[in-house]
C-alpha positions in Angstrom: 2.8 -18.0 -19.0 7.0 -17.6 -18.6 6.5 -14.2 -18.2 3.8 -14.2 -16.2 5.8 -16.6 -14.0 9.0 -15.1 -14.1 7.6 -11.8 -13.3 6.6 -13.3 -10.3 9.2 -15.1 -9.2 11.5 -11.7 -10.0 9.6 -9.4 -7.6 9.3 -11.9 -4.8 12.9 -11.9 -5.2 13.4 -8.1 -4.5 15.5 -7.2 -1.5 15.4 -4.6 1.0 18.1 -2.8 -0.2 17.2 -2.5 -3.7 13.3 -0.9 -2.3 15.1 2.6 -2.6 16.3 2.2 -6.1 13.5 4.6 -8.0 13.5 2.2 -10.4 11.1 -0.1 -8.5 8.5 2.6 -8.4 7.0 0.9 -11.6 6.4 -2.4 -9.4 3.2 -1.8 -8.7 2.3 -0.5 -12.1 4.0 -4.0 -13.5 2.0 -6.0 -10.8 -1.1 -4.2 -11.9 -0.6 -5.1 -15.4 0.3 -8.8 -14.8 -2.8 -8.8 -12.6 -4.7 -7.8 -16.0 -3.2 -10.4 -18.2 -3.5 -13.0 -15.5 -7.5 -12.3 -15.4 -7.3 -12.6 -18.6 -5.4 -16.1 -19.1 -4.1 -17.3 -15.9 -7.3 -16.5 -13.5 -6.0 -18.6 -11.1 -2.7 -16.5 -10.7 -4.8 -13.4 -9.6 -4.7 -13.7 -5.9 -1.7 -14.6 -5.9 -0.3 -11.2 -7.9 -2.8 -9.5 -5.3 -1.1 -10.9 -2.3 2.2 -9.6 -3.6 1.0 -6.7 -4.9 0.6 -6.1 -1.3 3.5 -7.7 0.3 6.1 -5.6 -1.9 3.6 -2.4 -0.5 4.5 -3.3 2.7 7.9 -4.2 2.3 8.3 -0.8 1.0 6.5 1.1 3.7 8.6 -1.1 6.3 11.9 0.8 4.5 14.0 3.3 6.1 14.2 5.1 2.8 11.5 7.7 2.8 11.0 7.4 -1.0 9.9 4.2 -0.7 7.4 4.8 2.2 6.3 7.7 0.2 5.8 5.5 -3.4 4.1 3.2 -1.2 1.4 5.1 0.6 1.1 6.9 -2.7 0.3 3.3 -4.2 -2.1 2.0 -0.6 -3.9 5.4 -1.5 -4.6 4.3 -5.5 -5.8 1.1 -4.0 -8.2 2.3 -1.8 -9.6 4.9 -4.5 -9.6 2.0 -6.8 -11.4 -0.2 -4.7 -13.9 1.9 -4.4 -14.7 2.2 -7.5 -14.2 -1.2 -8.2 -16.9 -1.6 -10.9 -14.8 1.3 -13.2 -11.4 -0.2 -12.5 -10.9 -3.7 -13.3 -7.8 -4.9 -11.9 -8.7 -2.9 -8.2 -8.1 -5.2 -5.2 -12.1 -5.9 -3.2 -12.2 -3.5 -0.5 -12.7 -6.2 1.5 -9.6 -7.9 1.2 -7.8 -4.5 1.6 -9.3 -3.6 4.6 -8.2 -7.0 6.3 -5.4 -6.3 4.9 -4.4 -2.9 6.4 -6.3 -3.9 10.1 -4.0 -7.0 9.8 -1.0 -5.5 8.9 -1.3 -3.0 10.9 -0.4 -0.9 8.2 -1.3 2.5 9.7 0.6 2.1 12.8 3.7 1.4 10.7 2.3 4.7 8.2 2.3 6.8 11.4 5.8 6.0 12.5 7.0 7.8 9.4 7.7 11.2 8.1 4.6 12.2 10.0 6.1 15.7 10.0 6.3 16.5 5.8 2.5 17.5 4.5 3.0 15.0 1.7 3.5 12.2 4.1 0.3 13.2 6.0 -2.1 13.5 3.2 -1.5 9.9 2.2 -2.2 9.1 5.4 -5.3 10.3 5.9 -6.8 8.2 3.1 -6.1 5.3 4.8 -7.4 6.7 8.0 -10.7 7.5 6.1 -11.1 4.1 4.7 -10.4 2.1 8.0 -13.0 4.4 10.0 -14.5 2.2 12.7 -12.1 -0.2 12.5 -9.6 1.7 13.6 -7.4 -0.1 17.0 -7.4 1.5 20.2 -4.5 1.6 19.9 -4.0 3.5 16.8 -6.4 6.2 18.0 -4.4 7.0 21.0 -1.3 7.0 18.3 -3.3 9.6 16.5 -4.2 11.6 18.8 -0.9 11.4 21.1 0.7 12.3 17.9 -0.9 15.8 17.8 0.8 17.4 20.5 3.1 20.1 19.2 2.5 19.5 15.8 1.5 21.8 12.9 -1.8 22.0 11.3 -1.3 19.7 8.7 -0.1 17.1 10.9 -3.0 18.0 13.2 -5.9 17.4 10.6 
């Protein structure tokens, strides 16, 4: 339970400065595993190491520093393949909740003012664009498709 708890308490406490440190690429994969010991023996901790599982995501695609956008659509992308295949992958986030939780955070309109230009970038997008399908904004398809213009392929598809 300390750990569990402190664990916690010491990513919530992560700064915006520290999100380009590489050493906070293992977040997630910490948060993951705390989720597992919390379903185990603190099930009423799970939603709460979801919902910051999340919140550190988006703190890190917020960044400036493109390593930390990059680590976290590399980790929205595990989360949606994860979610879909919810029944082989225990500790995967209900589609659900991370569909809300993109259309709510608007977390491809932040995605898209990225590195839209590096091939890498755009590949992790598009996972996300696949998953939110029809409820994609208006407002995001114009984005999309205004985005286009003058682009290469990559960035085009």
């Amino acid at each position: 339970d300390p750990v569990i708890l402190t664990t916690i308490q010491d990513v919530r406490s992560v700064e915006e400065k520290d999100l380009k440190d590489k050493r906070l690429v293992s977040i997630p994969e910490l948060l993951s595993a705390i989720k597992l010991l919390c379903m185990r023996f603190q099930p009423d901790l799970v939603t709460v190491v979801d919902d910051l599982r999340l919140d550190i995501l988006l703190r890190m695609l917020k960044s400036p520093h493109f390593s930390a956008k990059m680590n976290s659509l590399k980790e929205v992308t595990k989360l949606i393949e994860d979610s879909t295949l919810s029944k082989s992958v225990k500790n995967a986030i209900d589609t659900d909740r991370l569909l809300d939780w993109l259309v709510e955070n608007s977390v491809l309109s932040i995605a898209l003012e990225g590195n839209i230009d590096q091939a890498q970038y755009c590949d992790r997008i598009k996972g996300i664009i696949e998953l939110l399908g029809s409820k994609l904004s208006l407002d995001e398809l114009t984005k999309i498709w205004k985005i286009q213009s003058g682009q290469s392929s990559t960035v085009i598809e």
